[in-house]
Backbone as ProteinMPNN parsed JSONL, in Angstrom:
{"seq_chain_A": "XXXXXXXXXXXXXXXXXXXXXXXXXXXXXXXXXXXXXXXXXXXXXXXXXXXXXXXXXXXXXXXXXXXXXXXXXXXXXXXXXXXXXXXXXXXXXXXXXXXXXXXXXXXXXXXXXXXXXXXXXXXXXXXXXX", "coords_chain_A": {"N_chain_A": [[23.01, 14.534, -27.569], [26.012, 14.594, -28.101], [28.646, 16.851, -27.358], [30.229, 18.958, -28.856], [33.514, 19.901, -29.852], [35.353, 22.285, -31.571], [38.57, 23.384, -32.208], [40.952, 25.16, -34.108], [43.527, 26.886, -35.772], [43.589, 30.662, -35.479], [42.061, 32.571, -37.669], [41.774, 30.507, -39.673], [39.608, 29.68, -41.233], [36.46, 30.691, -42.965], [33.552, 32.165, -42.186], [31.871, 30.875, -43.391], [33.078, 28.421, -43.985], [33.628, 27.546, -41.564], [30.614, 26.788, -41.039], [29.955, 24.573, -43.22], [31.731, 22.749, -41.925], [30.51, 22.523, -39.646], [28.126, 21.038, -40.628], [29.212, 18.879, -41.696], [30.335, 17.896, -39.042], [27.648, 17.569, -37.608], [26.187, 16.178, -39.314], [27.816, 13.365, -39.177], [28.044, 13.019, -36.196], [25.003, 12.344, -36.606], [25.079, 9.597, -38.024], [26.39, 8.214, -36.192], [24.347, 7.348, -34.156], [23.116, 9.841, -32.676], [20.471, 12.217, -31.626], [17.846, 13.565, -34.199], [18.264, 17.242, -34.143], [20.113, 17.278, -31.96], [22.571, 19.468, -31.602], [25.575, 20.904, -30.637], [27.82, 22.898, -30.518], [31.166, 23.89, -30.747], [33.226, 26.448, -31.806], [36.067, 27.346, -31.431], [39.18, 29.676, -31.886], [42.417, 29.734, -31.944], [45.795, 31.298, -31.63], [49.012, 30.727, -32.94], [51.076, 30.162, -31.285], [49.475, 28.942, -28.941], [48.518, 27.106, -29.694], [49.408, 24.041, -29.627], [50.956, 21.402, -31.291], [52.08, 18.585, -32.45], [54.106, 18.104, -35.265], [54.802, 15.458, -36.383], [53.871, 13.343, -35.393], [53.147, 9.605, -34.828], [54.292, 9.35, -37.147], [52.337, 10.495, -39.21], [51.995, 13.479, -41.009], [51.672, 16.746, -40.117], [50.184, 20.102, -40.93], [49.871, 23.349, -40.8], [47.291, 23.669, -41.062], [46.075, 22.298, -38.971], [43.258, 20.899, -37.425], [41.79, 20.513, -34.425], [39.409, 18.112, -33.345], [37.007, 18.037, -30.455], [34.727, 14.971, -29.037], [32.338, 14.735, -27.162], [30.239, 12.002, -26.09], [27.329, 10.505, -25.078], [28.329, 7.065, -23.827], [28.733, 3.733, -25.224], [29.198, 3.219, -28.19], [30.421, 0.955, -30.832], [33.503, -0.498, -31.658], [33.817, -0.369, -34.294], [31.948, 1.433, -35.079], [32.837, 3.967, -34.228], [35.477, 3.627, -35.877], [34.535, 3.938, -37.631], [33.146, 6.266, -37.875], [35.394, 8.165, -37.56], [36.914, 8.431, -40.013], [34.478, 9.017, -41.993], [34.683, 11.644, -40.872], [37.225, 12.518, -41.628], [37.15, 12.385, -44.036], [35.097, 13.623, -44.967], [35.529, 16.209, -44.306], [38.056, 16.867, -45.899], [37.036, 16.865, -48.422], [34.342, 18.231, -48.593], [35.945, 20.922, -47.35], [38.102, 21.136, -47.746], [40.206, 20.555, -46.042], [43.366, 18.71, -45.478], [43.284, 15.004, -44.76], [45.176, 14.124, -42.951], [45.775, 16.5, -41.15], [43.73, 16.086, -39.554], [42.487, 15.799, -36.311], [40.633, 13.682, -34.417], [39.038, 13.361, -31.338], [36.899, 11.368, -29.139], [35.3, 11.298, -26.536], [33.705, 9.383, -23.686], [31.009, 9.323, -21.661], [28.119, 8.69, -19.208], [25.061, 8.259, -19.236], [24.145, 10.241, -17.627], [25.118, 12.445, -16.668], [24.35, 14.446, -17.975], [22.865, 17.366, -18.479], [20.659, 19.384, -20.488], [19.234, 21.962, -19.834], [17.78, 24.058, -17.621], [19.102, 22.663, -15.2], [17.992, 20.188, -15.093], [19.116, 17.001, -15.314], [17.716, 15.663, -17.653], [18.46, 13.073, -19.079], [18.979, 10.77, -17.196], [17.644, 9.341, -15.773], [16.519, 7.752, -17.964], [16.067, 4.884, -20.379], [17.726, 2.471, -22.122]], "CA_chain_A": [[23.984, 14.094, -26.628], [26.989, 15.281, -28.694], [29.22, 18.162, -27.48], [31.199, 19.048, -30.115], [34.583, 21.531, -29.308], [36.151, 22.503, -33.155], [39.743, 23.979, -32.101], [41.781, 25.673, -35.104], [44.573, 28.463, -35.636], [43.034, 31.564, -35.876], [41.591, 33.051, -39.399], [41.899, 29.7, -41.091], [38.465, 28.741, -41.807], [35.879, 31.918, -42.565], [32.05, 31.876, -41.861], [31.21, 29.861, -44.741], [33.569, 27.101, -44.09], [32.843, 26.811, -40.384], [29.442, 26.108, -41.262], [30.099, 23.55, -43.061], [32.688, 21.904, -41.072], [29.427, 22.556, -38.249], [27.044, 20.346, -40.66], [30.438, 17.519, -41.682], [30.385, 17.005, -37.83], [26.688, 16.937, -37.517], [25.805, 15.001, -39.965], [28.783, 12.542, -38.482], [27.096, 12.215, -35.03], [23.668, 11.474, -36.803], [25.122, 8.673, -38.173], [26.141, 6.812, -34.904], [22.511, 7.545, -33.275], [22.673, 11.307, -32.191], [19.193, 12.112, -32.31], [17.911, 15.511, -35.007], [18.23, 18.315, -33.269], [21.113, 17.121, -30.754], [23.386, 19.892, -32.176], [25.847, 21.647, -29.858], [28.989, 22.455, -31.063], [32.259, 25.362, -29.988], [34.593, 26.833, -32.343], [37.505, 28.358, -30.527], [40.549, 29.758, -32.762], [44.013, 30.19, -31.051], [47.283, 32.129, -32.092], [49.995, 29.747, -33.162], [51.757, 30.201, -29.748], [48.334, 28.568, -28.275], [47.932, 25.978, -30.018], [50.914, 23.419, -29.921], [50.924, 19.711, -31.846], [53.443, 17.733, -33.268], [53.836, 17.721, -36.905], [55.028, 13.988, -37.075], [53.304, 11.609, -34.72], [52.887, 8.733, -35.444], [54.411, 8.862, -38.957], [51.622, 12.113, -39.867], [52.76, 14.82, -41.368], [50.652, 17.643, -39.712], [50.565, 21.543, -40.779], [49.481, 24.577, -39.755], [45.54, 23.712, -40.92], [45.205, 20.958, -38.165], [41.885, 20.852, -37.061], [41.169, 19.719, -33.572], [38.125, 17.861, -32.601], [36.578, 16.967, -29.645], [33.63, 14.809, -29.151], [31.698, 14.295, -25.859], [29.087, 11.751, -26.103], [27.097, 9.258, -24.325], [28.975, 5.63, -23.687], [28.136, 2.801, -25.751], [29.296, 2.685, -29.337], [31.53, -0.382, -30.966], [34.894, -0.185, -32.336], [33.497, -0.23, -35.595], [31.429, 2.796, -35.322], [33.647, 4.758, -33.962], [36.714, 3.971, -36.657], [33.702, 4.487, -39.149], [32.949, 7.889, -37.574], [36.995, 9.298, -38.067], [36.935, 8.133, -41.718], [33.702, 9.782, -42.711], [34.717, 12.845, -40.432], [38.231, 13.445, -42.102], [37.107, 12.438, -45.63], [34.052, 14.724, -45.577], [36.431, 17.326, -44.45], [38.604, 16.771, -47.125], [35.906, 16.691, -49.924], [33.48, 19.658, -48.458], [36.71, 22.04, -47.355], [39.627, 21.052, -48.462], [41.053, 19.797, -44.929], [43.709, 17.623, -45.75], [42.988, 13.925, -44.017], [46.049, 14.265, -41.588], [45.717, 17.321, -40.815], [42.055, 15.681, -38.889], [42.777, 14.628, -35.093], [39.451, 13.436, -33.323], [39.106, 12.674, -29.917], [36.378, 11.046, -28.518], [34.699, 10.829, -24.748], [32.608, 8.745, -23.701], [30.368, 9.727, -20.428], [27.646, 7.773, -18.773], [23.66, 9.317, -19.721], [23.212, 10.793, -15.944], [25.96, 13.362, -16.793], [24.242, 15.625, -19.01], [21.861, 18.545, -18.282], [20.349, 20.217, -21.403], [19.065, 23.093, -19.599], [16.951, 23.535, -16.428], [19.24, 22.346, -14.061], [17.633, 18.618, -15.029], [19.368, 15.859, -15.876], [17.392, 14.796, -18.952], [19.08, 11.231, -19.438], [19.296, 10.18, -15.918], [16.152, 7.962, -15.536], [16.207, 7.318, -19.804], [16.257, 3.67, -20.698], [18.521, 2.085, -22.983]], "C_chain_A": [[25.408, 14.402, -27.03], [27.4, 16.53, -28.024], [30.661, 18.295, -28.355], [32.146, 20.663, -30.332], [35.012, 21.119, -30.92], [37.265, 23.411, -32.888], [40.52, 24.335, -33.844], [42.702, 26.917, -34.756], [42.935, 29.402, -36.274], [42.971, 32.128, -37.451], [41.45, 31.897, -40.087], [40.461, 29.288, -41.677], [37.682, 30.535, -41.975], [34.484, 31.792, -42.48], [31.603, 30.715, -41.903], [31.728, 28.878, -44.494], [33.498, 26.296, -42.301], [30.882, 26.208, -40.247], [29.189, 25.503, -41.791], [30.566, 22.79, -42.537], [31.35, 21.804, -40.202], [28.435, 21.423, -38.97], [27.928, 19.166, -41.294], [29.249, 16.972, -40.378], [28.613, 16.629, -37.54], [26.094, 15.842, -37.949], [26.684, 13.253, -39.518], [28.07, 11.693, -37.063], [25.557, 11.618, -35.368], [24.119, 10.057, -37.067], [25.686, 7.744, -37.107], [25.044, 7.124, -33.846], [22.418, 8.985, -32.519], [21.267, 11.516, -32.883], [19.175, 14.18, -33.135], [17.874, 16.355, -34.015], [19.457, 18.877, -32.098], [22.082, 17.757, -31.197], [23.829, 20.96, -31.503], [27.451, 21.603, -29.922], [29.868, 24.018, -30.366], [32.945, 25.223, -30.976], [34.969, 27.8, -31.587], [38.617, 28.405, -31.42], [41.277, 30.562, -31.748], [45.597, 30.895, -31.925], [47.83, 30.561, -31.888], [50.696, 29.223, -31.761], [50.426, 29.167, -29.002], [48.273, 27.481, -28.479], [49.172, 24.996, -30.726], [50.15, 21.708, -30.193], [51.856, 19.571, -32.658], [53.062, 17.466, -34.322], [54.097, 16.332, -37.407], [55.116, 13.088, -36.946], [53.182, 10.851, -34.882], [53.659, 8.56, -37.007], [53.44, 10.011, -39.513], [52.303, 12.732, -40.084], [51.648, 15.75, -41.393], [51.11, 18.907, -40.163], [49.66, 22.355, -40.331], [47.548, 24.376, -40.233], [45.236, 22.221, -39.895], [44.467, 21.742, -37.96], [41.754, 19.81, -35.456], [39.838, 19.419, -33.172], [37.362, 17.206, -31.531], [35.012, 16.456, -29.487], [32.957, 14.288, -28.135], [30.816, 13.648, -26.378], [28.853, 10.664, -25.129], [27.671, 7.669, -24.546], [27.874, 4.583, -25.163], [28.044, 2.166, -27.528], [30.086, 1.55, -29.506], [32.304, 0.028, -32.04], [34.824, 0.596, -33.551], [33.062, 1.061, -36.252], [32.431, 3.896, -34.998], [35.343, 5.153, -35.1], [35.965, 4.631, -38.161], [33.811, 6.036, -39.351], [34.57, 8.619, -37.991], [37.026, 9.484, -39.19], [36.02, 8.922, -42.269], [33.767, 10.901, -41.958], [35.921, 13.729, -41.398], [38.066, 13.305, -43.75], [36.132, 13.539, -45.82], [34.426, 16.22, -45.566], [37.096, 18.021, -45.081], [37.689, 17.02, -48.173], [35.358, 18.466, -49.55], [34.454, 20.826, -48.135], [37.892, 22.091, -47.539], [40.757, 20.826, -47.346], [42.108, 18.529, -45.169], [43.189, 16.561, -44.632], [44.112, 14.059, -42.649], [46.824, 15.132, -41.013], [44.184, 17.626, -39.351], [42.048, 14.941, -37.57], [40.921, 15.275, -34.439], [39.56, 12.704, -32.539], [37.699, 12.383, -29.158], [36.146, 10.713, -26.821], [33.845, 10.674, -24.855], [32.199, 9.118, -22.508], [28.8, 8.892, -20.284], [26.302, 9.018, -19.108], [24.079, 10.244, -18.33], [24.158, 11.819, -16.083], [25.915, 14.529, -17.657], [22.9, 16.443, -18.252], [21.76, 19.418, -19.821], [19.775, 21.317, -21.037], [18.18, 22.992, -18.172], [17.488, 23.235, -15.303], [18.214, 20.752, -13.652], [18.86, 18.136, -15.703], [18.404, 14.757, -16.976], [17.493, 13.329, -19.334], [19.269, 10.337, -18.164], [18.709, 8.971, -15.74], [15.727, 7.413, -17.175], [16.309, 5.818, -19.599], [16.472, 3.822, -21.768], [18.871, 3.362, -23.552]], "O_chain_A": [[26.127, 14.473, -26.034], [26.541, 17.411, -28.049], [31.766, 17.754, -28.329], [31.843, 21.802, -30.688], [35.008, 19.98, -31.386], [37.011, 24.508, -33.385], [40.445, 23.419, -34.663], [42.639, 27.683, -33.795], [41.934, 29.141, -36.94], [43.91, 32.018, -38.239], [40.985, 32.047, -41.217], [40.398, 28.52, -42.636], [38.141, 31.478, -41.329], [34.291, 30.706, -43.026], [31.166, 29.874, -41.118], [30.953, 27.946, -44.708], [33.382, 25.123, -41.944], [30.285, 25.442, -39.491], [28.031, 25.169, -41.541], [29.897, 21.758, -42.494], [31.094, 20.609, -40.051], [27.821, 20.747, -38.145], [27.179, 18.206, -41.471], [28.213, 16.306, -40.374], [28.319, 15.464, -37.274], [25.627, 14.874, -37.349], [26.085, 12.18, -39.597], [27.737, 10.525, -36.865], [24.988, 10.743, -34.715], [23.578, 9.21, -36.356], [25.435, 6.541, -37.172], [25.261, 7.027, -32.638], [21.495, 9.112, -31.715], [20.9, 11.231, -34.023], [19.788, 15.23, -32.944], [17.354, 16.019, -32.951], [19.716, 19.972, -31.6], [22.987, 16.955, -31.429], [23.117, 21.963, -31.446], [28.184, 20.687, -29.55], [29.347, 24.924, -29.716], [33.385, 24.111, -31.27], [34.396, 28.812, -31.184], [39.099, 27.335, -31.793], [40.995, 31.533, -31.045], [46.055, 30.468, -32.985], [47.444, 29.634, -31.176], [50.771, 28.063, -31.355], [51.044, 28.433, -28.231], [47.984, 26.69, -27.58], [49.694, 25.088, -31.837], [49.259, 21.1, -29.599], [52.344, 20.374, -33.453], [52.053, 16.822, -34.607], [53.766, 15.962, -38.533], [55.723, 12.163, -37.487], [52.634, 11.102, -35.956], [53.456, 7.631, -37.789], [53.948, 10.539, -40.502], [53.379, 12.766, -39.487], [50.802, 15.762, -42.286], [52.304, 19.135, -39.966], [48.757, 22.067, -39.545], [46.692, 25.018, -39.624], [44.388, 21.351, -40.093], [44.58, 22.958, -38.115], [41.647, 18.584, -35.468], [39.119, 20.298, -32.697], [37.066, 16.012, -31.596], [34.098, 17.246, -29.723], [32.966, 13.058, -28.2], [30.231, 14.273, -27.262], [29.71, 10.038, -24.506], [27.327, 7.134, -25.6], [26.794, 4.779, -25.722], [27.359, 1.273, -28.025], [30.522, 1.024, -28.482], [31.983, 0.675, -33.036], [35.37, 1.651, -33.874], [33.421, 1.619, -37.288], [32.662, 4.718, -35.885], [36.025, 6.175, -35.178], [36.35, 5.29, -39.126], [34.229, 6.761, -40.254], [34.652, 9.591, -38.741], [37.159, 10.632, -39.614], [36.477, 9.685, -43.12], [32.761, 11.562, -42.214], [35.854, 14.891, -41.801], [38.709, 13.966, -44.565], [36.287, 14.34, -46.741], [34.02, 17.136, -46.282], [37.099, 19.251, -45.135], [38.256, 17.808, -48.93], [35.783, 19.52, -50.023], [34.021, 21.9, -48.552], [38.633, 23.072, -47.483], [41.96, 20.884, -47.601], [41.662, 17.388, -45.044], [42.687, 17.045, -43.617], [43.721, 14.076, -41.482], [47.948, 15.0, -40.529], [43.82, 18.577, -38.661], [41.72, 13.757, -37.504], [40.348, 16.337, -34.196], [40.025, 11.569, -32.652], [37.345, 13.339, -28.468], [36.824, 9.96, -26.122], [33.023, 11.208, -25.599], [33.22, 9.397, -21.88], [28.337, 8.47, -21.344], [26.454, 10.236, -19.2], [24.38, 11.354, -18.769], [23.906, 12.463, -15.065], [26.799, 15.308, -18.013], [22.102, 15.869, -17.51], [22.741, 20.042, -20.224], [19.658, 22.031, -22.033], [17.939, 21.885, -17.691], [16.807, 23.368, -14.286], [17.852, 20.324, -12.557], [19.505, 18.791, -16.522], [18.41, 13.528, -17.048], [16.611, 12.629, -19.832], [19.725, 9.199, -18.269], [19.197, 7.85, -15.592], [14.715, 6.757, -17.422], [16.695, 5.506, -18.472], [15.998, 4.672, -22.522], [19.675, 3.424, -24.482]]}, "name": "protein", "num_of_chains": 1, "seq": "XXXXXXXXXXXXXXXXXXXXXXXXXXXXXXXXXXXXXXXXXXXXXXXXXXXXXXXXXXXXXXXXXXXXXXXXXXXXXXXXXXXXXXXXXXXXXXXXXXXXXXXXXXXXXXXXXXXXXXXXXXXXXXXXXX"}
């Protein structure tokens, strides 16, 4: 149930380090109930010109390796999980590629089951319980 967009400047990451960053975030959605397998992710890299954010939102001090992430999933986590999920997204980042921490914006959406199609032209989750 995860769709998972990975925005960056262009060149900064190279094979090797998008594939881990690809099993960070996986491993991330397993831990608030994405089930194995549910793994569907986009890297897109943009020219500098493309890709505009403020270096000092909030009090951050952002540079040129932000990392944007977005995360579509089905409704229904609690606060908790969700502040859990940023923490073990931008620390594992940090640790496995050397992402600084606030350099790590994730954005979560939440969407209702009946809004997904995994292929087929079904709706998969429509008629699911709980």
């Amino acid at each position: 149930m995860p769709f998972v967009r990975i925005d960056t400047l262009a060149g900064q990451f190279d094979v090797h380090q998008r594939a881990i960053i690809s099993d960070v975030l996986y491993s991330a959605v397993l831990g608030i109930g994405a089930l194995k397998g549910d793994r569907f992710q986009i890297f897109a890299e943009h020219e500098l010109e493309d890709f505009a954010f403020d270096p000092g939102y909030l009090g951050i001090r952002r540079t040129e390796g932000f990392i944007a992430i977005q995360i579509t999933l089905v409704e229904g986590r609690t606060r908790a999980q969700k502040k859990d999920l940023f923490a073990v997204i931008a620390d594992s980042l940090h640790e496995r590629v050397g992402i600084r921490r606030e350099d790590v914006f994730v954005n979560l959406v939440e969407v209702a089951k009946e809004n997904w199609s995994f292929g087929g032209g079904v709706a998969q989750y429509a008629d699911a319980h709980a």
